[in-house]
VOPAGU-2260 file (C-alpha; in pm, 1 decimal, decimal comma):
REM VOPAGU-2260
SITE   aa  ch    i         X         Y         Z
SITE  UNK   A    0       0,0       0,0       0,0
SITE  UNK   A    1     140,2     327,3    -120,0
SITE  UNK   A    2     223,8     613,7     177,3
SITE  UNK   A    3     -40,0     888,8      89,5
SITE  UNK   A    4     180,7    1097,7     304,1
SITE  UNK   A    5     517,8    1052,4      94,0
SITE  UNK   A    6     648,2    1376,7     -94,9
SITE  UNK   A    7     937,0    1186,8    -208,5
SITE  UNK   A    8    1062,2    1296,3    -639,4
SITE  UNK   A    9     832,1    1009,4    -729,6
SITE  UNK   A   10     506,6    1143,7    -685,2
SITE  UNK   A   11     601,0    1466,6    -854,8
SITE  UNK   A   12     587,4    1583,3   -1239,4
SITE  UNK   A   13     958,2    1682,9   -1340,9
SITE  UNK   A   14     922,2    2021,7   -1429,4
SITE  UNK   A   15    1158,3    2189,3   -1689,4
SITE  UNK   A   16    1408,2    2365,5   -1656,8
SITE  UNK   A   17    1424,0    2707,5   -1846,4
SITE  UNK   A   18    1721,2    2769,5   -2002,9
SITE  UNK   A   19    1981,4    3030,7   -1889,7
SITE  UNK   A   20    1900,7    3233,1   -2193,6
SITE  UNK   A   21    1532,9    3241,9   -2167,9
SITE  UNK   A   22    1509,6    3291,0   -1824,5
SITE  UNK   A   23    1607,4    3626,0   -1865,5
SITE  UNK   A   24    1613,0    3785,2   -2178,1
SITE  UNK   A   25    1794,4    4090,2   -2256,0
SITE  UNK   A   26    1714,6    4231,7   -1946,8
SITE  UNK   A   27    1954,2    4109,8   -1682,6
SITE  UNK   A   28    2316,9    4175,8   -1947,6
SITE  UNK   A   29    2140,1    4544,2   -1963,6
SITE  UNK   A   30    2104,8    4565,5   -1593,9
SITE  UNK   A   31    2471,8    4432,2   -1560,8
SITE  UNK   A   32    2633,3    4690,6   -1771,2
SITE  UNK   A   33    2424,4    4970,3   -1625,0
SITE  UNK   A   34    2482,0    4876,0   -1287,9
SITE  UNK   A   35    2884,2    4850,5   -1382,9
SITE  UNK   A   36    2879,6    5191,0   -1585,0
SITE  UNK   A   37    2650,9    5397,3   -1323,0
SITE  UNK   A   38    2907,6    5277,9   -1015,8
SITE  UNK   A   39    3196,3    5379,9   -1247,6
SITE  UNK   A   40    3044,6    5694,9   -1313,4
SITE  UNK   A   41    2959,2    5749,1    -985,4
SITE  UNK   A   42    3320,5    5690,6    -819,4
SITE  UNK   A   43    3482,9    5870,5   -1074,3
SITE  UNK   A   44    3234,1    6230,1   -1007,6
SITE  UNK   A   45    3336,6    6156,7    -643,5
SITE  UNK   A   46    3667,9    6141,7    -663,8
SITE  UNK   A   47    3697,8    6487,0    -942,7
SITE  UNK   A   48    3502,0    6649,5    -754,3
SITE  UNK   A   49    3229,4    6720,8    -995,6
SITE  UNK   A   50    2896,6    6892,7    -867,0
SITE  UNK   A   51    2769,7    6660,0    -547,8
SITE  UNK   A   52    2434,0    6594,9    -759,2
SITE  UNK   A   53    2578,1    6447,8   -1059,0
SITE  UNK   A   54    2692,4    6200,3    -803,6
SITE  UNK   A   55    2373,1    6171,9    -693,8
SITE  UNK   A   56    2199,6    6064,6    -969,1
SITE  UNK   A   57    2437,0    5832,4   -1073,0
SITE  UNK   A   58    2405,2    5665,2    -705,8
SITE  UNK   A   59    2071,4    5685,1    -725,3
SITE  UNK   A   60    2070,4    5535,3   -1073,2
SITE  UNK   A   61    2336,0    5236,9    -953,6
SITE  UNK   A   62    2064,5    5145,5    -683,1
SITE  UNK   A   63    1766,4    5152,2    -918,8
SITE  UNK   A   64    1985,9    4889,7   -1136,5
SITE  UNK   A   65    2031,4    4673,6    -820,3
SITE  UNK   A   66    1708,4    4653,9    -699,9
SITE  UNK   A   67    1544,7    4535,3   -1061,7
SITE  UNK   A   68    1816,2    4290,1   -1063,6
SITE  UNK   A   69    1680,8    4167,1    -699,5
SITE  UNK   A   70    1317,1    4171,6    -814,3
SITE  UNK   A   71    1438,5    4026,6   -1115,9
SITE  UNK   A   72    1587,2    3737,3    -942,7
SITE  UNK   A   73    1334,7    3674,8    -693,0
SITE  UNK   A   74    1016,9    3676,2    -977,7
SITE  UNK   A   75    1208,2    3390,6   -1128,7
SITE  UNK   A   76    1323,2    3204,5    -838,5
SITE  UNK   A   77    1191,1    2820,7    -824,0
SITE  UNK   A   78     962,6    2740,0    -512,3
């Protein structure tokens, strides 16, 4: 007699696996760059000197790219 009670692989459908390129899209290299480029940008106006809210923004920018990468991630995490 079979264990009603048993969550073992065997009692589940296999689900597939998306592949690294669909998972995504275009979206997540974009983010990448953006993220890389905006920190860049953002040490270098520190470091010159250049008005405070150029620096700003690109912070502010550098964070926006971090936390759609997050959300990103965590939409297309498995359960």
């Amino acid at each position: 007699m079979p264990n009603p009670y048993d969550i073992g692989e065997s009692s589940r459908a296999p689900r597939p696996e998306p592949s690294a390129g669909t998972r995504g899209g275009l979206r997540r290299p974009v983010l990448w760059v953006a993220l890389a480029a905006s920190a860049a940008a953002n040490v270098v106006t520190s470091s010159v000197g250049i008005n405070m809210l150029i620096g700003v923004g690109f912070g502010l920018l550098t964070l926006a790219c971090v936390i759609a990468l997050v959300v990103d991630h965590y939409s297309h995490a498995t359960r």
